[in-house]
N, C-alpha and C positions, 0 to 999 in steps of 0.2 A: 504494500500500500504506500502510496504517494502523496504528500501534500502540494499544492497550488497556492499564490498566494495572488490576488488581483490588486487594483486599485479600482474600486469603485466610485462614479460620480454621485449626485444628486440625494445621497441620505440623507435623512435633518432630522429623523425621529425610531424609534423604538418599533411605531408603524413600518419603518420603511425597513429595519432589520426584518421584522416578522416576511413581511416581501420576497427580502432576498434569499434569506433561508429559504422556505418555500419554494421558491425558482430554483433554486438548487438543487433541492432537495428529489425535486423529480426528474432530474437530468439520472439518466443509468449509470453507474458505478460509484454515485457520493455513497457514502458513510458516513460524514461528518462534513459540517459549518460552523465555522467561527466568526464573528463578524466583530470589527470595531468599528465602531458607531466615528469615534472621536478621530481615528486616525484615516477612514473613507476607506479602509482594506477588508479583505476575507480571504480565509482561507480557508478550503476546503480539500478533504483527504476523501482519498480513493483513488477510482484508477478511470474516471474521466475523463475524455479528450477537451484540453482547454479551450480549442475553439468550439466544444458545443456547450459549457457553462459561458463562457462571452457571449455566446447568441441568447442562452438564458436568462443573462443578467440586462441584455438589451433588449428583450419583447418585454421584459418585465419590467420595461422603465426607467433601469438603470445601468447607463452608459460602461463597460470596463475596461479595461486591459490588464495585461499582465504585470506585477508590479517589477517594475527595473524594466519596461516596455520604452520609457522617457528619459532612461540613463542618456548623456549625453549631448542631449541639445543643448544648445546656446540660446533659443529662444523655446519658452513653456508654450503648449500647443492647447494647455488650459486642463489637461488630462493631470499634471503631475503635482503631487500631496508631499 
């Protein structure tokens, strides 16, 4: 088993964890969701393909990518925490 770890856009509430878990949670291979509210991350174990949790967390509202997706630029794309 695997952990993943994203940066998640647009959470602002307790409501929007209950969301992303959820979203998650029904993607095939999670086992687990951990979500920080305060730092816009999650991290989820198992053996999911990360681009079908990003499409999850995108029909569900909220924007993701991979965290260390934004390492590097010079200029914030608005994506980086």
């Amino acid at each position: 088993m695997s952990s993943l770890q994203f940066n998640v856009q647009q959470m602002t509430c307790n409501n929007c964890v209950k969301h992303v878990t959820e979203a998650l949670m029904a993607v095939a291979g999670v086992t687990d969701v951990q979500v920080s509210l305060e730092d816009s991350k999650v991290t989820v174990a198992g053996s999911a393909d990360s681009a079908a949790l990003i499409s999850a967390l995108d029909a569900a509202g909220y924007p993701a990518a991979a965290a260390g997706a934004h390492a590097g630029h010079t200029t914030c794309c608005g994506g980086c925490s």
